[in-house]
PyMOL CGO cylinders between C-alpha atoms (Angstrom):
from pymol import cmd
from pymol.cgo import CYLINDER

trace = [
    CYLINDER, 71.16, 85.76, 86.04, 73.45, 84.26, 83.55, 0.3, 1, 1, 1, 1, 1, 1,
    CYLINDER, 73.45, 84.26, 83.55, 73.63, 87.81, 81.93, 0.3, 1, 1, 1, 1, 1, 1,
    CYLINDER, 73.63, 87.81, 81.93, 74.99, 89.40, 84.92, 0.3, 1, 1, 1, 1, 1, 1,
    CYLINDER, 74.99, 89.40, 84.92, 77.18, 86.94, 85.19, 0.3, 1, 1, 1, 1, 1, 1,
    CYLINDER, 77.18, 86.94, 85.19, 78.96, 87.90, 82.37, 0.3, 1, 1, 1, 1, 1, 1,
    CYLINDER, 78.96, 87.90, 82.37, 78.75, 91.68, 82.80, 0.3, 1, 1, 1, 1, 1, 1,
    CYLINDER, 78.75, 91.68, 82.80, 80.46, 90.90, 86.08, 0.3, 1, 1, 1, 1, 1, 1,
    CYLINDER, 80.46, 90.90, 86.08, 82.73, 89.43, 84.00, 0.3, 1, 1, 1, 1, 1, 1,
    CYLINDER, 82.73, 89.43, 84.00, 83.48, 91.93, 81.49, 0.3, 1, 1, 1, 1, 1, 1,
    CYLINDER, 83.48, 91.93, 81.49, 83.65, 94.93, 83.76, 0.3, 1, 1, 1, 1, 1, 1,
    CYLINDER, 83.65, 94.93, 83.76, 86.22, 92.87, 86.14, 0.3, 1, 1, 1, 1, 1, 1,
    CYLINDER, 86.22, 92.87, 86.14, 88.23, 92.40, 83.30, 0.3, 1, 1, 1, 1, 1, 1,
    CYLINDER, 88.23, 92.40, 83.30, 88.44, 95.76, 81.69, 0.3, 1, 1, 1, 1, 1, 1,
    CYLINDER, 88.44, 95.76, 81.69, 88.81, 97.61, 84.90, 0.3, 1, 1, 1, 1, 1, 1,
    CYLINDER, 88.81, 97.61, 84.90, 92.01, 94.66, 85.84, 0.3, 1, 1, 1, 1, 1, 1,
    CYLINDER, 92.01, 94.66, 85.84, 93.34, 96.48, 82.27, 0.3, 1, 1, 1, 1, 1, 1,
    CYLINDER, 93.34, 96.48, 82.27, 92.77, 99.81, 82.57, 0.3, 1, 1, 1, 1, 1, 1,
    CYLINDER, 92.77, 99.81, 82.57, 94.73, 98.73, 86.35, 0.3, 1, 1, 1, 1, 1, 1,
    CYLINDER, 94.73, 98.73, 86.35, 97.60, 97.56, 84.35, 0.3, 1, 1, 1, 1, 1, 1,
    CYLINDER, 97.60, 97.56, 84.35, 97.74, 100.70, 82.02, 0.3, 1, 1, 1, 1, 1, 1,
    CYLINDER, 97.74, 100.70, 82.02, 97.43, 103.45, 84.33, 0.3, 1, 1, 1, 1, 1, 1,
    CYLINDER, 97.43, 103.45, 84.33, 99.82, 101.78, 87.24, 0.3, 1, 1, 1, 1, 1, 1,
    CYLINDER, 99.82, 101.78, 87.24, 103.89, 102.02, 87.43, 0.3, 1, 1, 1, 1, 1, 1,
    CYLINDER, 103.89, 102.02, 87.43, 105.69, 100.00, 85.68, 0.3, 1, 1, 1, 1, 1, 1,
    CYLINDER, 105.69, 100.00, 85.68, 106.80, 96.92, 88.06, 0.3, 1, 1, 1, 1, 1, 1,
    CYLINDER, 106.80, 96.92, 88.06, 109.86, 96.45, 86.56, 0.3, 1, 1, 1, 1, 1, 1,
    CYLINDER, 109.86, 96.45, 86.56, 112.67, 98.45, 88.19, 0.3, 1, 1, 1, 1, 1, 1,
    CYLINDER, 112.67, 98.45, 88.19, 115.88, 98.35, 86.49, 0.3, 1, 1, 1, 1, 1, 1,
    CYLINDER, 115.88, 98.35, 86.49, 119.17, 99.49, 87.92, 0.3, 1, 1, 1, 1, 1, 1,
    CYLINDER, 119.17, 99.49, 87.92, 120.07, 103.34, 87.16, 0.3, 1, 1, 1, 1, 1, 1,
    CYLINDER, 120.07, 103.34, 87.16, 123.65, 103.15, 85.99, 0.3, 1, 1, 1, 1, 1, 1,
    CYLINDER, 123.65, 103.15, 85.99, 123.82, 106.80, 84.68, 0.3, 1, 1, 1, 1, 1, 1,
    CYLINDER, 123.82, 106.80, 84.68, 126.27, 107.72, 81.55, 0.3, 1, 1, 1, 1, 1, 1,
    CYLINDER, 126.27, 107.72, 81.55, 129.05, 105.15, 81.03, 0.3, 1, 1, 1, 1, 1, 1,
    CYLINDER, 129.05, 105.15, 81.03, 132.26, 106.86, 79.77, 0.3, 1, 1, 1, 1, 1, 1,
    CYLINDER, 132.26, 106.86, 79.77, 133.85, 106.69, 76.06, 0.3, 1, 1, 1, 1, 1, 1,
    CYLINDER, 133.85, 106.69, 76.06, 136.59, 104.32, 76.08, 0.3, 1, 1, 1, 1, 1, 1,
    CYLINDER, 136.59, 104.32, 76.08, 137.50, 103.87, 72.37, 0.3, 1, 1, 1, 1, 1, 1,
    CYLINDER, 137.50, 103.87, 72.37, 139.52, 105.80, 69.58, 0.3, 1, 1, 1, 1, 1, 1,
    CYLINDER, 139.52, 105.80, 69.58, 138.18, 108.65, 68.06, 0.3, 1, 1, 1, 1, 1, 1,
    CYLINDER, 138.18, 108.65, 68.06, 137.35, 108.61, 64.56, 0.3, 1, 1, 1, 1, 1, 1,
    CYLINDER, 137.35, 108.61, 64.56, 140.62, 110.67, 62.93, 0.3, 1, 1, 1, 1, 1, 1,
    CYLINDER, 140.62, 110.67, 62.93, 138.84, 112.46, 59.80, 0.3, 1, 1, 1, 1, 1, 1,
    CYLINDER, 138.84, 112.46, 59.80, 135.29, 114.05, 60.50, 0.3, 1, 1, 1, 1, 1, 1,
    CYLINDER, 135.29, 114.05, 60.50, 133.55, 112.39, 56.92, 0.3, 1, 1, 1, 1, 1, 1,
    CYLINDER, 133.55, 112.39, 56.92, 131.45, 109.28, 56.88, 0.3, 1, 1, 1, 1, 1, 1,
    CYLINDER, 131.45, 109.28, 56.88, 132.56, 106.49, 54.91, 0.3, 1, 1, 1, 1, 1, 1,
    CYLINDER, 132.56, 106.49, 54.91, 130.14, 104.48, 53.05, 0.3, 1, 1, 1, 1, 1, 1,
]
cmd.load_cgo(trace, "trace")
């Protein structure tokens, strides 16, 4: 009996995963879309080191 037990167990416990995997995400963050540029344009095109 013991031995079902624990199958019980296991299968409660992997199907509680595969649950969490296969579910939307329960976090909803805010959609703020594209923020504009506010700051001053680089004035030569070459990358300084």
């Amino acid at each position: 009996m013991n031995i079902f037990h624990a199958l019980a167990d296991m299968i409660v416990y992997v199907s509680e995963a595969a649950a969490r995997i296969f579910t939307l995400s329960d976090n909803i963050s805010p959609v703020i879309g594209v923020q504009p540029f506010e700051g001053i344009p680089a004035s030569s095109s070459e990358w300084e080191d």
